[in-house]
Residue, then its C-alpha position, 0 to 999 in steps of 0.5 A: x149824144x146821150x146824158x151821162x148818168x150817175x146810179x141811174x141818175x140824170x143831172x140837169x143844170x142851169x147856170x146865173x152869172x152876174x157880170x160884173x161890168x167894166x164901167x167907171x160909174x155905177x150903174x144909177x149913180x155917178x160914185x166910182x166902181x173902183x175895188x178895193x175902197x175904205x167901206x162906204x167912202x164909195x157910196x153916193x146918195x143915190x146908193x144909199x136911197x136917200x129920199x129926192x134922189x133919182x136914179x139916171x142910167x149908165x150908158x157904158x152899161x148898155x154899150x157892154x150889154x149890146x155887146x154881149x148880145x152880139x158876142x153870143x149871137x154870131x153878130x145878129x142884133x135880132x135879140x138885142x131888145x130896141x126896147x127893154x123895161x127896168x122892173x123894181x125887184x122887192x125884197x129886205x137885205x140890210x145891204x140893199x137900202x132902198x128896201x128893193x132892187x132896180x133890175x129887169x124883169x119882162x123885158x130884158x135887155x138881150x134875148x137868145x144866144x148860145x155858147x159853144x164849150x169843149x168838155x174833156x181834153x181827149x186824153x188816154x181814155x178821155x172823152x172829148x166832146x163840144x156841146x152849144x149851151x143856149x141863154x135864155x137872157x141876160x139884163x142890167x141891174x144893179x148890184x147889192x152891198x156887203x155884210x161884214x161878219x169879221x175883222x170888225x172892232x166890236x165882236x158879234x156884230x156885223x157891218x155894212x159896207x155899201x161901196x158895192x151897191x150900185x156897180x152895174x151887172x149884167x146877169x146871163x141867164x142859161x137853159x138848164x142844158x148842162x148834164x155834169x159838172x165838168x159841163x157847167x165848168x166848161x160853160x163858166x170857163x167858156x162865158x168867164x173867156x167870152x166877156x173877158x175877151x170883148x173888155x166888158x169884165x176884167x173876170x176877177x173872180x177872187x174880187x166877185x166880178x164873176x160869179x156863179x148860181x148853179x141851179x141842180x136837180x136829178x131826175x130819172x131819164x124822160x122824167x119831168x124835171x126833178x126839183x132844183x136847188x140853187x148854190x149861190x155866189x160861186x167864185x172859183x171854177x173848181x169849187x164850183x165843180x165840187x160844189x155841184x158834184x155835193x149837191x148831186x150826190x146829196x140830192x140822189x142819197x136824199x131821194x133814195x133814201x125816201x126824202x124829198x128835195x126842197x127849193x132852197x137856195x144853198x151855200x157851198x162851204x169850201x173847207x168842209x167840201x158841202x153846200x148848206x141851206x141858205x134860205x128857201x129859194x123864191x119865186x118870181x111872184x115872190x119879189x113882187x116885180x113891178x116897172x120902175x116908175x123913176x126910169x123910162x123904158x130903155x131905147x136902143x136905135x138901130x144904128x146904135x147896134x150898128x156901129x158898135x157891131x163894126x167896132x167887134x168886128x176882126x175881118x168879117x166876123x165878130x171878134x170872139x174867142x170861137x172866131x179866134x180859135x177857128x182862125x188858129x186852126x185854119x191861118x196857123x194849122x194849130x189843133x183844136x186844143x192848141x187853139x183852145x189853151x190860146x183863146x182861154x183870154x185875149x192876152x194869151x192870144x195876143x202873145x201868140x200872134x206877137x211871137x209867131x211873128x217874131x218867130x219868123x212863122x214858128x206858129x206850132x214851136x210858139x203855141x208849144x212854149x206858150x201852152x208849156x213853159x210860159x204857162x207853167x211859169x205863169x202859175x209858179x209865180x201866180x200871175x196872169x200872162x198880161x203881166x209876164x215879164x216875158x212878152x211874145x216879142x222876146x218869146x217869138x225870138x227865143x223860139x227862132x232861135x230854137x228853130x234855127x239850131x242856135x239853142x237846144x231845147x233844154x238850153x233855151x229853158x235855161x235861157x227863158x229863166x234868164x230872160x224872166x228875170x229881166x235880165x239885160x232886158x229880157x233879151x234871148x240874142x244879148x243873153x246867149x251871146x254874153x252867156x256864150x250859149x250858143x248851140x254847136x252845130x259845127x260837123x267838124x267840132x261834133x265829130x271829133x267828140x262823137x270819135x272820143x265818146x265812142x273811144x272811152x265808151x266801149x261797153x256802151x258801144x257794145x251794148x248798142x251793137x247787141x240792141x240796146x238803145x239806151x246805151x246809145x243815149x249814154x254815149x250822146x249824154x258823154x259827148x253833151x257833157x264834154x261839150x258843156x251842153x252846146x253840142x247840136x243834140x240831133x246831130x250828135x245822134x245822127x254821127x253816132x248811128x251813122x259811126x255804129x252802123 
């Protein structure tokens, strides 16, 4: 597949994530990770590089990192490093006490992997199309403090709030194989599903527990590599888009117009829609890495590996949203997008299965409600699908009763917004029986209304008979008013064309 090209112009583009992971304690010290804090009430000793204090590592950390290295690597443990060595990374931040911070340099903890995105949704004139982005690693380190530049009591001066220091990271590295922006939000959103799925990151990114530094450059097609630029601490997928859609056009105007790209590393200001040079970007060579000399090297047994890859596994393959997706397509003859939309976390695949199940086998009509409804709901109300007040248990027996004629479809809606509020627990069979909801199905019951629609609707009638379809729906919208919205919508249409014939 070739490289989409702007003005003539080849975007490369490589992406760091820092995860933030799931652990209790940080990753050096025993001070709780918990968001949210009073400043610096989070910080122990060894955060704050008091001198004596010795820096012990988190076990948990390196149990997410082997499953990382599993998740992106269809289970082969060959790139999870039996042997890794932490590096002292050397540069000055008021948030980063110690004067350095403990990372991995030479040796990391997992090499290799590859994630598989979907780019485009094959709409009308849209282009969909997969792509496997390689990693080139990913290794533990620890996380800075923050400066605080507002909200503080005296005006001018910043604070420091060191609760952050500390928090265990893993940073996942890619090859710089993404050729658009719409390339690098699959990527993110594809990484963002990935840890999230295997429970070592909640993906709060509003909190920082994903973010992102893209790296960008242009160049002409088969030119070496154009010099990068590197937009930092990314946390929202659509700003990183646009931020990376600015850089691209800055760069290309910039050369084109006889400048020259400078490495640097650069802001993405949100409410001016632009990145903005930060400071120039560093080489390795500049933060003077060096192994730590208060931490031995970290060792990984085989059998360590081993069972925590039995503990990923769902059937005979590791539990990862690729895996899930292939499964809805081959189990549930769900489409590719389908399966997409219900693997973009756990919780919503989770819900899937719940209400199939409940359905009574309705796996399309539920990824339907799912992916529509739900969703909608969901971001009306601006929460996550875990914390839906509707689960897929109540939505799988909704869905039954659609599927067995009980409810019309917009009369099931009318009763989902019953359910969402809770009412008599959220319960589609108590809500339609106490509401007397119930869809008519009764031949008998439709035809006399069908004979008196088509009595008082004569120019309707006469109209349909010349051709005109949408008479007919008229006709099928007077007998759904006469019957309060309960007549059987198919039905009323199959009585009427066969009465009109």
């Amino acid at each position: 597949m070739s490289s989409p090209l702007i003005q003539g112009w080849e975007v490369v583009i490589g992406i760091e994530t820092h995860v933030q992971l799931q652990t209790n304690s940080k990753i050096f010290s025993n001070a709780s990770t918990k968001f949210g804090a009073a400043p610096n009430t989070q910080a122990s000793a060894v955060d704050l590089a008091l001198p004596g204090t010795l820096p012990v590592l988190n076990g948990q950390a390196v149990e997410c990192a082997i499953k990382f290295g599993l998740a992106v690597n269809d289970g082969d443990s060959r790139n999870v490093a039996r042997r890794s060595v932490f590096a002292r990374k050397n540069y000055f931040y008021p948030d980063l006490p110690k004067g350095y911070q403990i990372s991995q340099f030479e040796l990391p903890v997992v090499t290799g992997g590859f994630v598989d995105i979907q780019v485009g949704e094959g709409g009308k004139g849209e282009r969909a199309y997969t792509k496997r982005i390689q990693l080139t690693r990913a290794h533990l380190e620890e996380d800075a403090g923050k400066s605080l530049h507002e909200g503080l009591e005296t005006p001018g001066v910043s604070g420091i709030d060191l609760n952050r220091a500390g928090t265990p990271l893993l940073e996942i590295v890619s090859e710089p194989e993404m050729r658009s922006a719409a390339e690098a939000v699959a990527y993110a959103r594809a990484l963002h599903g990935i840890v999230t799925w295997i429970g070592i990151c909640d993906g709060n990114m509003q909190e920082g527990s994903f973010r992102c530094d893209a790296n960008v450059s242009v160049r002409r097609p088969g030119a070496p590599l154009g010099t990068r630029c590197e937009i930092k601490n990314v946390n929202s997928f659509r700003f990183l888009e646009r931020a990376i859609q600015y850089e691209v056009r800055r760069q290309i105007e910039l050369i084109e117009d006889g400048g020259t790209v400078v490495q640097q590393t650069r802001l993405y200001d949100a409410d001016k829609d632009e990145t903005r040079a930060m400071r120039s970007k560093e080489d390795a060579m500049d933060y003077r890495y060096f192994p730590d000399p208060d931490l031995l090297p970290l060792m990984i047994a085989d059998a360590k590996i081993e069972k925590t890859r039995l503990g990923m596994l769902r059937g005979d393959a590791i539990d990862v949203p690729a895996s899930a997706r292939q499964h809805l397509v081959a189990s549930f003859g769900l489409s590719p997008y389908d399966a997409q939309l219900l693997t973009q976390s756990r919780a919503a695949a989770d819900c899937f299965f719940e209400a199939e199940q409940s359905s009574g086998g309705q796996a399309k009509l539920c990824a339907n409600w799912i992916n529509g409804e739900l969703a909608s709901q969901l971001n009306r109300d601006g929460i996550d699908i875990s914390a839906s007040p509707v689960n897929g248990i109540q939505l799988g027996k909704l869905v039954k009763r659609i599927a067995d004629g009980t409810l019309s479809s917009k009369t099931a809606k009318e009763v989902f917004g019953y359910m969402w509020a809770g009412e008599l627990g959220g319960d589609p069979d108590a809500i339609i029986e106490a509401r007397g909801l119930k869809q008519v199905s009764d031949v008998g019951a439709i035809e006399k209304l069908v004979d008196e629609a088509i009595t008082n609707n004569a120019k309707s009638v006469a109209e349909y008979k010349t051709g005109k379809e949408k008479a007919l729906q008229a006709i099928v919208g007077q007998v759904m008013k006469a019957s309060q919205g309960k007549a059987n919508p198919a039905q009323v249409n199959e009585l009427l064309r066969k009465k009109l014939a």
